[in-house]
Backbone as numpy.savetxt, mean C-alpha at the origin, in Angstrom:
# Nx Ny Nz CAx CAy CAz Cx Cy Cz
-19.97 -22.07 37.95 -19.97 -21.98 39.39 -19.08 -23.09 39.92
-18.03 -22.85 40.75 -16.91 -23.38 40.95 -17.07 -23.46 42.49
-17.46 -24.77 42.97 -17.56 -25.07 44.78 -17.57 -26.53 45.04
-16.74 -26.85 46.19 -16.87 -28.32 46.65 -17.59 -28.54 48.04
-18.54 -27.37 47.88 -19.35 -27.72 48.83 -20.95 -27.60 48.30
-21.42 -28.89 48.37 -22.23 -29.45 47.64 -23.92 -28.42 47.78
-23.71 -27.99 48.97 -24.97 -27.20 50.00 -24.60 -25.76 49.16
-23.56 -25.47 49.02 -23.30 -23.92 48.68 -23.66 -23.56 47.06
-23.21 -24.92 46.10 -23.81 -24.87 45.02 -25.14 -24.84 44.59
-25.92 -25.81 45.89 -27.57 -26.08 45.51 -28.19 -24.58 45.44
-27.62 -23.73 46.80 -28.24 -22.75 46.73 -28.38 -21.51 46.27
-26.55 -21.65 45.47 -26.32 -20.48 44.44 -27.39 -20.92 42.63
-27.31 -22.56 42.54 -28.11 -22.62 41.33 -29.11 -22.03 41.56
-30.16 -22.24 42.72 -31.50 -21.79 42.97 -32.23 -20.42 42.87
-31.03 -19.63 43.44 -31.31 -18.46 43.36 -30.92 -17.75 42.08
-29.76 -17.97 41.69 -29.40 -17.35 40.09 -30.55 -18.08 39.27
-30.75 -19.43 39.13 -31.98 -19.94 38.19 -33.09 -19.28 38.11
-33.19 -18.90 39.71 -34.93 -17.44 39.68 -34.90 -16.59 38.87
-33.51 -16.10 38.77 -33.13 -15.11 37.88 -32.97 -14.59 36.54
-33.20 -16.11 35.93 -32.74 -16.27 34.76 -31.29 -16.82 34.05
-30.31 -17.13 34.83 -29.66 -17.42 34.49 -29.29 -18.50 34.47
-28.57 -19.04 33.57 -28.08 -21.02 33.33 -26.80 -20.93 33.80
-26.78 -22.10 34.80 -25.84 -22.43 35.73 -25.50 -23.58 34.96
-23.95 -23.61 35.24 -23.13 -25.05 35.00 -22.26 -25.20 36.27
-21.74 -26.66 36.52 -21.71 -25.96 38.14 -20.03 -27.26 37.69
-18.78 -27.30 38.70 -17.91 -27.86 39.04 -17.11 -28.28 40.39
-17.03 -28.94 40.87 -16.82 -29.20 42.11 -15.20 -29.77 42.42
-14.67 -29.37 41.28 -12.84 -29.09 41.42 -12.32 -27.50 40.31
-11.15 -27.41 40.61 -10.55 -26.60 39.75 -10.54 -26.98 38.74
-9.78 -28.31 38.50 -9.46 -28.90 36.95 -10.96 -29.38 35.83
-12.03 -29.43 36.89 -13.41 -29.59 36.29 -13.86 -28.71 35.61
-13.36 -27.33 36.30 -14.08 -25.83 36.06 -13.04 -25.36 34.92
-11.71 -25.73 34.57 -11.09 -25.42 33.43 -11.34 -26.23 32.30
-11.56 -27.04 32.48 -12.27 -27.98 31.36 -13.84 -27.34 31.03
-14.58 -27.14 31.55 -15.70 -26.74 31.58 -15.66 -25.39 30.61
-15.00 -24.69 31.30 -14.90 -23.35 30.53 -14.06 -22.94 29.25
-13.20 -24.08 29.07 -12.99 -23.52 27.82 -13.61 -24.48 26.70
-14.43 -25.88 26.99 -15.22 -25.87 26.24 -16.65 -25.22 25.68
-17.07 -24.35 26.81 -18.37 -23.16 26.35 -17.75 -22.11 27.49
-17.85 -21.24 26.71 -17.17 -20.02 27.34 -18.23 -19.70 27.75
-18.46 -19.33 29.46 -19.06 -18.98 29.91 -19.14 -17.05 30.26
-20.17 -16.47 30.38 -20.14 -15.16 31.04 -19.36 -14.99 32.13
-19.90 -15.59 33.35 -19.04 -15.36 34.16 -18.51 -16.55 34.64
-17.51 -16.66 35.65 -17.08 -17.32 36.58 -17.03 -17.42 38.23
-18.15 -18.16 39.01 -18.32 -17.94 40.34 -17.24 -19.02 41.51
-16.30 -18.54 41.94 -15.15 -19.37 42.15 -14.76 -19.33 43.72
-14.66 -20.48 43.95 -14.34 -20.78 45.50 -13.06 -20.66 45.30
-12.26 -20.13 46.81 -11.05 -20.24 46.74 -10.16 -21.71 47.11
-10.57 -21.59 48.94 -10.46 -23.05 49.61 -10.56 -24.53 48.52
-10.25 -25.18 47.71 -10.53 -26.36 46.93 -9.66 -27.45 46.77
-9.94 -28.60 46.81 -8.50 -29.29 47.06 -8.11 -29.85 45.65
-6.71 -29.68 45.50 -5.75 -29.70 44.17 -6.01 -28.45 44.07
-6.37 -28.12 42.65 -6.12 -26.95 41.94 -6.99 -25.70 42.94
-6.45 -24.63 43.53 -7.02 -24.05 44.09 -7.74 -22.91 43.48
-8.49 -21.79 43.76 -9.12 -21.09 43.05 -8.06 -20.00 42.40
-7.27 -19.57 43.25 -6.00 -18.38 42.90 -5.88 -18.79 41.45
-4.87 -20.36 41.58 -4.70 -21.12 40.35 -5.22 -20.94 38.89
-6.80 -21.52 39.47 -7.75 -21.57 38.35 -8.04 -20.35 37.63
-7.86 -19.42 38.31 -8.27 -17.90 38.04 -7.02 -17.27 37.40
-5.66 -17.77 37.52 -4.85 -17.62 36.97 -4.45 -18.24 35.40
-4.92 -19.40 35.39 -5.00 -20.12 33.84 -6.06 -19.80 33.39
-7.27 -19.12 33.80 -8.29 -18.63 32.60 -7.72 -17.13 32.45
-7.12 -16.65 33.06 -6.72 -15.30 32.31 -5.24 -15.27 31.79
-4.91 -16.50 31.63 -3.62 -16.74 30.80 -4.07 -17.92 29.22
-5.55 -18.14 29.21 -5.66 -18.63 28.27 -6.72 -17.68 27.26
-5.68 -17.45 26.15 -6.62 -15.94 25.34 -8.33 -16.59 25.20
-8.61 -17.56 25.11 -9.98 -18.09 24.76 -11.04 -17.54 26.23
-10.20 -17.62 27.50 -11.06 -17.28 28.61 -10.68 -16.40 29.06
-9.80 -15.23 29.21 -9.05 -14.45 29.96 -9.79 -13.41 29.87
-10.97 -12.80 28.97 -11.88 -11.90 29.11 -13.12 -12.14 29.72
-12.80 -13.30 30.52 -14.21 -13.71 31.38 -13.89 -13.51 32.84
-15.45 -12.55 33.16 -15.12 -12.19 34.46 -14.96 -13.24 35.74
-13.99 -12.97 36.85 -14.66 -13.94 38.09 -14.66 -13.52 39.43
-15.72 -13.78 39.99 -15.97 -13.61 41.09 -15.64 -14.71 42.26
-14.42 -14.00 42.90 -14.56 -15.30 43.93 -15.53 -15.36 45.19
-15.47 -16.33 45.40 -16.80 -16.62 46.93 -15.86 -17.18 47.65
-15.47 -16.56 49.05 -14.94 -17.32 50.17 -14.93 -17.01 51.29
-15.07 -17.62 52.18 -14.56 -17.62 53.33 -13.86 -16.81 54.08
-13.00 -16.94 53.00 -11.58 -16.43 53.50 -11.45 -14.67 52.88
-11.79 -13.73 54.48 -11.93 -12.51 54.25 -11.00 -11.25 54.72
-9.85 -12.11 55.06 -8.65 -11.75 55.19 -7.82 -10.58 53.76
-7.09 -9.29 54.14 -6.87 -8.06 53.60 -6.10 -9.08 52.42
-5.15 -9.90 53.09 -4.41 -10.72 51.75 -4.67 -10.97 50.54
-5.76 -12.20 51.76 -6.57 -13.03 50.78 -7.27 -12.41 49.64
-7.74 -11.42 49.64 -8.37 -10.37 48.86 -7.25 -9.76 47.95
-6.20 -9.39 48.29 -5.27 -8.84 47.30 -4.69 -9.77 46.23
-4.61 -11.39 46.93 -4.43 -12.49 45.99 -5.58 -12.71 45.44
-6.75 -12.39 45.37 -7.95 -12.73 44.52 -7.50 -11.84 43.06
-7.16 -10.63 43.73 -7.41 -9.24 42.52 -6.14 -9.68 41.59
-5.08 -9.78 42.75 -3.95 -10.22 41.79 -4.13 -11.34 40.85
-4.52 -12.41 41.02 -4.27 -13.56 39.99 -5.27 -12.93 38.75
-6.23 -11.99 39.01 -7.06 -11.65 38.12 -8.70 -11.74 37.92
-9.27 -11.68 39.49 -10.90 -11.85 40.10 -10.96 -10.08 39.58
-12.15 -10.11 39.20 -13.19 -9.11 38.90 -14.12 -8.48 40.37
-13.77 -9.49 41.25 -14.87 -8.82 42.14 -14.46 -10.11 43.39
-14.89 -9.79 44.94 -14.72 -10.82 45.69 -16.13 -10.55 46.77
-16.22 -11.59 47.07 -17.44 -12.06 47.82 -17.33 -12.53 48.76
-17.74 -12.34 50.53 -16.91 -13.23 51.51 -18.57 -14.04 52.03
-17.86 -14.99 52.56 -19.23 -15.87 53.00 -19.02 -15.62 54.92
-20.03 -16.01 54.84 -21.38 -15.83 54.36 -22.09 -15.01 53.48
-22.20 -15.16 52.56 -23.01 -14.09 51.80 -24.65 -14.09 52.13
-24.83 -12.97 51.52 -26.31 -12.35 51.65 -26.13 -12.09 49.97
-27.89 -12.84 49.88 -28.16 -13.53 48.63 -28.70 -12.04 47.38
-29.07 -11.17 48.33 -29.13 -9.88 47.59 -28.06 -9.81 46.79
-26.55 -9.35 47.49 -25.15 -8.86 47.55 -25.16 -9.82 46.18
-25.23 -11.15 46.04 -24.77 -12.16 45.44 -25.67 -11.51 43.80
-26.51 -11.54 43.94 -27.65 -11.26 42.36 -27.10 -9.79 42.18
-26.98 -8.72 43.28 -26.40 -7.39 42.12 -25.19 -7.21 41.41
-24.43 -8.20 42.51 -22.91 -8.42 41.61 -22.57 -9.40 40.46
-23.84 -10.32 40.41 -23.66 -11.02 39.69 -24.08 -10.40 38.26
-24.98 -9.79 38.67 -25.99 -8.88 37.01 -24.77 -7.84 36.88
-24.24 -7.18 37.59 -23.65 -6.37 37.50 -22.23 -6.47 36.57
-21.11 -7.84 36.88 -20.13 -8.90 36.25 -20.77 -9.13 34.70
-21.74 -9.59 34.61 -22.20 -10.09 33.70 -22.38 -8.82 32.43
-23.70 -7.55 32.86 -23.84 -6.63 32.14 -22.44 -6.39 31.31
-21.30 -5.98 32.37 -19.94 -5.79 31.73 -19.20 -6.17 31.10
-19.49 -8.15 30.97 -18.79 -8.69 30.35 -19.48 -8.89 28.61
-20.90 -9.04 29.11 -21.64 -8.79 27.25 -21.03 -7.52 26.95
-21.41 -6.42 27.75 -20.66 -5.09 27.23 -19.44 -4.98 26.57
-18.49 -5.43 27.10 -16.79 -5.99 26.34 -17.21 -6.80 25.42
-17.64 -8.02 25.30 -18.13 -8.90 24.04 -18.93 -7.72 23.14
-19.99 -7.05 23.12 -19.71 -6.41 21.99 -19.28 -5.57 21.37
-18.34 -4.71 22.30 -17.16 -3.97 22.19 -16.45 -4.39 21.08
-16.13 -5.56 21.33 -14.84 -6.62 20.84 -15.96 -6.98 19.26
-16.60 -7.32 19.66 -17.55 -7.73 18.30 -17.60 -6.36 17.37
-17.87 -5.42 17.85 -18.02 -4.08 16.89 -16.79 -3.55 16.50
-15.95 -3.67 17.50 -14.61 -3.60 17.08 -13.92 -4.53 15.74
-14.03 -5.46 16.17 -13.94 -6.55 15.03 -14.46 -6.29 13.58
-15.61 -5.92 14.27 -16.58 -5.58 12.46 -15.61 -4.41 12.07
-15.47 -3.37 13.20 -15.10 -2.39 12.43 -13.60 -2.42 11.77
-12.65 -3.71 12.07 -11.54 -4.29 11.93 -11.83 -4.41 10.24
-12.95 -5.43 10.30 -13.32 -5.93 9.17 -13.59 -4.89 7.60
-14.47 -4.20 8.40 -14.92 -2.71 7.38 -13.32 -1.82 6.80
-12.85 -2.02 8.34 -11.26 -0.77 7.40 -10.61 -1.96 6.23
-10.21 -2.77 7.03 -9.75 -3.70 6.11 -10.14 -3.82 4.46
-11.04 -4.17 4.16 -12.31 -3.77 3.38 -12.14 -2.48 2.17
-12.29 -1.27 3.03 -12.00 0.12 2.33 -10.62 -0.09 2.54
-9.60 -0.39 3.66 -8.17 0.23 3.10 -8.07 -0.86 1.45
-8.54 -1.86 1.33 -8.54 -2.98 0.25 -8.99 -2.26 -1.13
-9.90 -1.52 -1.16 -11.04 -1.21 -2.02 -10.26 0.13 -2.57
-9.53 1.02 -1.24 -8.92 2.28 -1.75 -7.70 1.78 -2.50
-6.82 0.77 -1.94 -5.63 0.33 -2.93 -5.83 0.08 -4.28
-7.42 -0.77 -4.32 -7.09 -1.08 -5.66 -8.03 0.18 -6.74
-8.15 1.24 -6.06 -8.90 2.48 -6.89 -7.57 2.89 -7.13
-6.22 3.09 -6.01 -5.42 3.83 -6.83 -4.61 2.71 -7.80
-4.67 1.76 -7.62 -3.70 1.08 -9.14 -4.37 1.59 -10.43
-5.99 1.18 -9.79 -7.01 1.96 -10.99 -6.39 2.96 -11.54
-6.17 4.46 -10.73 -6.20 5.20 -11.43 -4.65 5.63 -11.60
-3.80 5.28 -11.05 -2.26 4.84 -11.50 -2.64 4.24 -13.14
-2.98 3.22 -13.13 -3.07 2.78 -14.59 -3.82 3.85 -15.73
-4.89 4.80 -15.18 -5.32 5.13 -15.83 -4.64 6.13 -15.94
-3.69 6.96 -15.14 -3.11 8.19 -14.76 -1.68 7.64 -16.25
-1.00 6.68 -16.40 -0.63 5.98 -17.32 -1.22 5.77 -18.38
-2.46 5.24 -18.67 -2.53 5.68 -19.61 -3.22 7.18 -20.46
-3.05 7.91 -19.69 -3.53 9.38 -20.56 -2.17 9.25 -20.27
-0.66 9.69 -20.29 0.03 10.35 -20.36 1.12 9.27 -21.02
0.84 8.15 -21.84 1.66 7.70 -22.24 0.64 7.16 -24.09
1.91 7.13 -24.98 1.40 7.29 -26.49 0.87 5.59 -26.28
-0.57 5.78 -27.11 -0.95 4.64 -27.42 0.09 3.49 -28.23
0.52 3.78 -29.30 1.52 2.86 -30.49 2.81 2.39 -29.27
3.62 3.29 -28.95 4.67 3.22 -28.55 5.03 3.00 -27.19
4.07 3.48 -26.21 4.33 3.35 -24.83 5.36 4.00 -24.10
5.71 5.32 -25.33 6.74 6.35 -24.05 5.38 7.40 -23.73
5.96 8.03 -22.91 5.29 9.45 -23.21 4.73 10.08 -24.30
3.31 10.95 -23.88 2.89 11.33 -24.79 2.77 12.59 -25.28
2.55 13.54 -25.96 3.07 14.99 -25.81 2.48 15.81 -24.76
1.59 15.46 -24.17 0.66 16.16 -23.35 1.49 15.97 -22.07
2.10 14.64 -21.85 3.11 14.85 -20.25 3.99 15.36 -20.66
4.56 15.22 -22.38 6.42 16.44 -22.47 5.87 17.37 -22.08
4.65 18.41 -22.69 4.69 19.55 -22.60 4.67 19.70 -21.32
3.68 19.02 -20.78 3.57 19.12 -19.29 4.89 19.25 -18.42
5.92 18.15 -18.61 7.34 18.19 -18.34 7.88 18.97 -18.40
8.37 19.58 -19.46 8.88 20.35 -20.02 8.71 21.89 -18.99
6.99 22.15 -18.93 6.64 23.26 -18.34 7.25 23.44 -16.82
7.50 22.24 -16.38 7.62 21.80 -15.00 9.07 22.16 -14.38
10.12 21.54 -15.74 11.42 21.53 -15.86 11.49 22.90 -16.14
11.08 23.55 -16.47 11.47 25.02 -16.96 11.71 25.67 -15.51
10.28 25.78 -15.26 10.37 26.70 -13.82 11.12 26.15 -13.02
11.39 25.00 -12.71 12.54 24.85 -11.83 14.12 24.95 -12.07
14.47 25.19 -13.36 15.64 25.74 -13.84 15.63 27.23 -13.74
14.42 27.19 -13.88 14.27 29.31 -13.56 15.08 29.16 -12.46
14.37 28.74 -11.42 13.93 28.65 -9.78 15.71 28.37 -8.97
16.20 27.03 -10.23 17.66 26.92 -9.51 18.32 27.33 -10.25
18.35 28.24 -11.09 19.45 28.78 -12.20 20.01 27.57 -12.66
19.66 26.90 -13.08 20.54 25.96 -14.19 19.99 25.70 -14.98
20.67 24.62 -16.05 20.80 24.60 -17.41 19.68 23.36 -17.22
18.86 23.51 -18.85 17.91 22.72 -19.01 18.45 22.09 -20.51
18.24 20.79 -21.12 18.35 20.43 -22.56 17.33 19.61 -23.33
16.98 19.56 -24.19 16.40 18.98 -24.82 16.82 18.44 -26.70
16.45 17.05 -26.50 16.72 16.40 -27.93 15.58 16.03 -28.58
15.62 16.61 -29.79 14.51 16.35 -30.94 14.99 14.92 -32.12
14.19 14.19 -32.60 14.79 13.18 -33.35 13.41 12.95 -34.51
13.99 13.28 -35.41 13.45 12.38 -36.52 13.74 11.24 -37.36
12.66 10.35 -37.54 13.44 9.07 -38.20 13.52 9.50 -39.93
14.37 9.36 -40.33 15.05 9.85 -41.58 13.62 9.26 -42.65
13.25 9.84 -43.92 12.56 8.87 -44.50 11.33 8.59 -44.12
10.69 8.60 -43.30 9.69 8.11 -42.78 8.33 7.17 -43.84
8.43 8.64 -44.02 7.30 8.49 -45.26 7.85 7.20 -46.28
8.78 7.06 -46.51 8.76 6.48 -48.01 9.19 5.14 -47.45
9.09 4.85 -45.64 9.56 3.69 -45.39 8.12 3.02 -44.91
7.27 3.68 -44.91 5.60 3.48 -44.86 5.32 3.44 -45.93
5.90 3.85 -47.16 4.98 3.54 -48.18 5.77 2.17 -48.87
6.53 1.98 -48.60 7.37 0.92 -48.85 6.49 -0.53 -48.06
6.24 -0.17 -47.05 6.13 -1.56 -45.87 4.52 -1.49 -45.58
4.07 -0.52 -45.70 2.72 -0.19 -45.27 2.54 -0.01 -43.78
1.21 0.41 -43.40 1.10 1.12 -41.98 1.28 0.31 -41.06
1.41 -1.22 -41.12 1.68 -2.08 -39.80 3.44 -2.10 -39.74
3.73 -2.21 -40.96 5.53 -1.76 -41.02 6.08 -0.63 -40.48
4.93 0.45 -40.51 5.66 2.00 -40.10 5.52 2.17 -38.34
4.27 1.25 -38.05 4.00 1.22 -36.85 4.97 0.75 -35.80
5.34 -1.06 -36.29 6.17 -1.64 -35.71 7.59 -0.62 -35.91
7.92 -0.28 -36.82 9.80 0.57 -36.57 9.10 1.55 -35.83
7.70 2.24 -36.06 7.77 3.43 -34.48 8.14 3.26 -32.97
7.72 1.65 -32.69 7.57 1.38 -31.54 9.23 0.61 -31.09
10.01 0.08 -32.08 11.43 -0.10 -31.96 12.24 0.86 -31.87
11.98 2.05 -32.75 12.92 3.31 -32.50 12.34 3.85 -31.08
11.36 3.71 -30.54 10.97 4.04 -28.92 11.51 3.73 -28.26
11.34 2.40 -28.22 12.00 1.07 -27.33 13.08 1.90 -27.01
14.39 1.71 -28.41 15.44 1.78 -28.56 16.13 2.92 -27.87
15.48 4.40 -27.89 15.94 5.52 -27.67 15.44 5.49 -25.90
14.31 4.45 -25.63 14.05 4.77 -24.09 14.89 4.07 -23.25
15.28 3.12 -24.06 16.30 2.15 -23.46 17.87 2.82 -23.00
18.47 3.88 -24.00 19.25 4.49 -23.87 19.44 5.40 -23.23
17.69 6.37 -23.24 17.82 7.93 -22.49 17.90 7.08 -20.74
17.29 6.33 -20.29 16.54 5.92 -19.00 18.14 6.22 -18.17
19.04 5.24 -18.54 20.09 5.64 -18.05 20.49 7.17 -17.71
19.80 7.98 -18.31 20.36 8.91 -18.08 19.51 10.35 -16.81
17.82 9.32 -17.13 17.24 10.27 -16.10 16.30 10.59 -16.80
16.23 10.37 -18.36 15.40 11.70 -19.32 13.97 11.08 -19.60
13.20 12.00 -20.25 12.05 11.88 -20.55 11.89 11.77 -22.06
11.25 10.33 -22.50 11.39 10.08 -23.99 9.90 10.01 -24.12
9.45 11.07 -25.35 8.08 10.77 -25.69 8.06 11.02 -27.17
6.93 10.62 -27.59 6.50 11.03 -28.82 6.15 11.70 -28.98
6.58 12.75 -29.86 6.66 14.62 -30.05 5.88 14.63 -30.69
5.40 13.36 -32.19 4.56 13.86 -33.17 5.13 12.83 -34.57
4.03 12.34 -35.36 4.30 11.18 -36.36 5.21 10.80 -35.90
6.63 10.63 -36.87 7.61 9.71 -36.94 8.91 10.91 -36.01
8.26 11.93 -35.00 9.74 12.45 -34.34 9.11 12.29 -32.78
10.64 12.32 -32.11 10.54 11.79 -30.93 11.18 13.01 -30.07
11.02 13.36 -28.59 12.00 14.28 -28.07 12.47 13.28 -26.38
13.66 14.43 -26.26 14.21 13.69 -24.64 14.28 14.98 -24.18
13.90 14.96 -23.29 13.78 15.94 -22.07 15.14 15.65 -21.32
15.96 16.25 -20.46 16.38 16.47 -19.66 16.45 17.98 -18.70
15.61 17.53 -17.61 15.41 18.48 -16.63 16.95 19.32 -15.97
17.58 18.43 -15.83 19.04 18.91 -14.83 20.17 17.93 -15.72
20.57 18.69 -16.69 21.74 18.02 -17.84 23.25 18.22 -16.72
23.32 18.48 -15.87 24.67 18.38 -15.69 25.58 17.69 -14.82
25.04 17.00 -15.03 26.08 15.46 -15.00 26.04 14.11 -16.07
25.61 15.24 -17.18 25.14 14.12 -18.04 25.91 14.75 -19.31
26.77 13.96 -20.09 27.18 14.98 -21.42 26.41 14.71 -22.46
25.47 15.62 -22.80 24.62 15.82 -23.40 24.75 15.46 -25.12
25.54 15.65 -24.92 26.46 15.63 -26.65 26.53 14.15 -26.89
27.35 13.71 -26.18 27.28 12.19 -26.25 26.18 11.03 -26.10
25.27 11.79 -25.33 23.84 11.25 -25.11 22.71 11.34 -26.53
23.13 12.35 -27.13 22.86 12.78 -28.25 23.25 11.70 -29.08
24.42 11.66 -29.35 24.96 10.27 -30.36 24.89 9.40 -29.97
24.70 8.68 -29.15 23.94 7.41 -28.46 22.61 6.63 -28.77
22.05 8.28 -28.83 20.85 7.71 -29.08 20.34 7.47 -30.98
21.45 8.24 -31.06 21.37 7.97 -32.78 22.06 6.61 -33.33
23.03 6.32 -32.41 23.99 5.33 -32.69 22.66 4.04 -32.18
22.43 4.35 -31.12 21.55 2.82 -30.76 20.33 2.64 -31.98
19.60 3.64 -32.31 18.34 3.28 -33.79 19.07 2.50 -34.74
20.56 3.08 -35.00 21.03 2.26 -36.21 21.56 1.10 -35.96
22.00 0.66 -34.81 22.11 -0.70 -34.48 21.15 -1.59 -34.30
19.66 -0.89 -33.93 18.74 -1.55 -34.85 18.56 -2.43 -35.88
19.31 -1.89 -36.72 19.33 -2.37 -38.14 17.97 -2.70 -38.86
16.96 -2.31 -38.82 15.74 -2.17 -39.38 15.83 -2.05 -40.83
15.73 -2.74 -41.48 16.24 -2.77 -43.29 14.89 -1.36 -43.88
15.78 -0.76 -44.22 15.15 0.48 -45.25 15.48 0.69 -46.46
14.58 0.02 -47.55 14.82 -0.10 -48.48 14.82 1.36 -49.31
14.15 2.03 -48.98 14.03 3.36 -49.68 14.85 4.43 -49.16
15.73 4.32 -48.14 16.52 5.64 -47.84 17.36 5.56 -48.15
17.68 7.05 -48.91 18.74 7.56 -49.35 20.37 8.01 -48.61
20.25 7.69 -47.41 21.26 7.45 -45.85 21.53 6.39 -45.77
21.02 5.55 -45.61 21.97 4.24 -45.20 20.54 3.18 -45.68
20.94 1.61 -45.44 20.35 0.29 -45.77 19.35 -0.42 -44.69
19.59 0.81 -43.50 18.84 0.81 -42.29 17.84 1.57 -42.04
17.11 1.82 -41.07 16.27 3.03 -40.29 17.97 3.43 -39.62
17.61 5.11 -39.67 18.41 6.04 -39.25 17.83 7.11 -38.60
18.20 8.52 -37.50 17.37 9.50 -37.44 18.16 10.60 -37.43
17.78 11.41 -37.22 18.13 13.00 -37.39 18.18 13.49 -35.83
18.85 14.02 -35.07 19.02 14.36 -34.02 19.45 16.40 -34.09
18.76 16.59 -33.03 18.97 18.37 -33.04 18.94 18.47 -31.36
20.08 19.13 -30.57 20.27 19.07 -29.23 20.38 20.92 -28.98
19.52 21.07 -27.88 19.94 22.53 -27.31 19.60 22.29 -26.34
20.64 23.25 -25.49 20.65 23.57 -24.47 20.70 24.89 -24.08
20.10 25.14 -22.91 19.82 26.61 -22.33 19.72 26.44 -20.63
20.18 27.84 -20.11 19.57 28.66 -18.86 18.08 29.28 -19.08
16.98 28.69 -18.41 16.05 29.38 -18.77 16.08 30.54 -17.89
14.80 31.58 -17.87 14.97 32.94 -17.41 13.62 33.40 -17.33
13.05 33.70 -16.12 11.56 34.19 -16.26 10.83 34.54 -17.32
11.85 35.38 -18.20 11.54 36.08 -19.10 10.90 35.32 -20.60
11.34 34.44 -20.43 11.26 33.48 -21.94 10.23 32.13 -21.44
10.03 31.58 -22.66 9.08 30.52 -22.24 9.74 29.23 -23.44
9.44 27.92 -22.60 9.90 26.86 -22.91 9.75 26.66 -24.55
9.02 27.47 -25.23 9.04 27.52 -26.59 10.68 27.53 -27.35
10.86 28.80 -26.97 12.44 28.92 -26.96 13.37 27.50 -27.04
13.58 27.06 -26.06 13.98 25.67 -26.39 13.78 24.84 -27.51
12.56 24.74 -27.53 12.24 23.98 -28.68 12.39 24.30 -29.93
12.17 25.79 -30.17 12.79 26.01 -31.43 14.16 26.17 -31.70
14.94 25.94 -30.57 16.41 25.69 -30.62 16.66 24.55 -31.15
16.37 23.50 -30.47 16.07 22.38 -31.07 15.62 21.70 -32.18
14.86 22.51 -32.39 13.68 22.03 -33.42 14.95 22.86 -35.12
15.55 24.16 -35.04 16.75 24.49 -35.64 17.92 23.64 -35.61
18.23 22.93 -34.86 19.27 22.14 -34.46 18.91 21.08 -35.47
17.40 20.85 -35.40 17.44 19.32 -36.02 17.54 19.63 -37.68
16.80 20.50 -37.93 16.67 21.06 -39.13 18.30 21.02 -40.01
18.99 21.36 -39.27 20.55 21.73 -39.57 21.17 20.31 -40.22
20.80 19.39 -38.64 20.92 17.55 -39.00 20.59 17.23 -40.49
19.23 17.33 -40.90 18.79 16.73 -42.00 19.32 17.98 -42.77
19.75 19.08 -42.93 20.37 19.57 -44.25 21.52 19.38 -44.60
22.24 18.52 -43.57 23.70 18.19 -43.80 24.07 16.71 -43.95
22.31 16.26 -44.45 22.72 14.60 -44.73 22.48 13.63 -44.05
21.98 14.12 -42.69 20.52 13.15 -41.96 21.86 12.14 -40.97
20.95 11.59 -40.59 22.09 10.65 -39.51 23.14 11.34 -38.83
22.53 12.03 -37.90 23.66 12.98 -37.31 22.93 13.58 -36.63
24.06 14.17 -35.92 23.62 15.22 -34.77 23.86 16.57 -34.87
23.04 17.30 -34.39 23.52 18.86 -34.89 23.41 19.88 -33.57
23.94 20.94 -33.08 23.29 21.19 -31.80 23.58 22.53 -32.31
């Protein structure tokens, strides 16, 4: 309650106190801004007439300071002039009051200011919580999908090796088909076996056969990626590359690349009859698929292709 007239305060405490309510009272502007933003009060009951800081003023720096600017005020004055009233609303009064007042007028507007302003406080409070709660679930939903990103990763990628596993080629594969149906173009695929396998596991034993599985992976994913393709593990010691849309890619050469990069490897193989290294067998086809046929086709193109490789002496490519 904001008045420098000492009679006008006694009798606004008296009557709001009947009421229930706790009065803090100021008898300048600069008293009543100090006042209020150390306990934020409900409302604000504000004289205009005051000397220094006038009420317009005061009513203007609590709704320019975010800590008070949602607190209502009512001015009390005198002064009942059409202006005077438009400069109350303007600086930012909730309500105006001319004096003489009638002490009724004074308690319904005052319950009335007040009801509205707890009402906004817990607006703002439930709002807040409910700030808090999304926050919360949007938090809780992010980290379900890394969850199941990771988990979505791991079903579709080979335990040993970490490419792909046959369940996303086939899956791929099925995917890439129909949309080569769909755009008439050419689909390819590369089959690879590592030459030897067997006798380079029985040579080194199963942590030896493991580790060259997961280097010839590396090696061939490192090479296809550039190109767009899909490298998984087809099965034991053979690997395939998918390419969905081969044409901008020369396939042929991608082919020997990837044979050329295993042997730069240089993985010492003591038991093969090809070279002093790990080596593989490569088989490349390519096709237009066609409603009519199913992605099998491919593969046994391929899967002939590779066959061809290892009957003509392994380390090579055959298409």
């Amino acid at each position: 309650m904001v008045d420098d007239n000492p009679a006008n305060i006694e009798l606004l405490v008296a009557i709001l106190g009947s009421h229930g309510y706790r009065c803090r009272v100021a008898n300048s502007g600069a008293r009543a801004l100090a006042a209020a933003r150390a306990d934020i009060p409900d409302l604000v009951m504000l004289d205009i007439a005051m000397p220094g800081i006038d009420g317009y003023e005061v009513c203007r720096q609590l709704k320019a300071d975010a800590a008070t600017q949602a607190v209502p005020v009512i001015f009390l004055s005198a002064l009942n002039g059409v202006i005077d009233k438009v400069q109350a609303f303007t600086a930012g009064g909730a309500d105006y009051i001319g004096k003489p007042f009638q002490l009724e007028e004074v308690i319904v507007r005052v319950e009335n200011q007040v009801r509205v302003s707890r009402m906004q406080r817990e607006v703002e409070q439930r709002n807040a919580e409910l700030a808090r709660v999304n926050a919360e679930l949007l938090e809780a939903t992010r980290s379900l999908e890394a969850g199941n990103a990771r988990l979505r990763k791991l079903s579709e990628s080979d335990g040993l090796t970490g490419v792909a596993n046959r369940r996303l080629f086939d899956g791929s594969l099925l995917d890439a088909w129909s949309a080569a149906v769909r755009a008439h173009r050419q689909i390819a695929l590369i089959l690879i076996d590592i030459d030897h396998f067997k006798e380079y596991n029985d040579a080194g034993g199963h942590l030896a056969g493991d580790d060259c599985l997961k280097r010839v992976a590396q090696a061939l994913e490192s090479e296809a990626s550039m190109a767009g393709a899909l490298v998984a593990r087809y099965g034991g010691e053979e690997f395939s590359v998918l390419l969905p849309d081969p044409a901008s890619t020369d396939v042929r050469a991608l082919a020997e690349a990837l044979r050329a990069r295993v042997e730069f490897e240089a993985l010492p193989h003591r038991r093969s009859v090809v070279a002093a290294v790990v080596t593989v067998s490569v088989g490349l086809a390519v096709m237009a698929p066609t409603a009519a046929h199913e992605p099998a086709l491919l593969i046994d193109a391929a899967d002939q292709a590779l066959y061809r490789a290892k009957a003509a002496g392994r380390n090579r490519v055959s298409i």
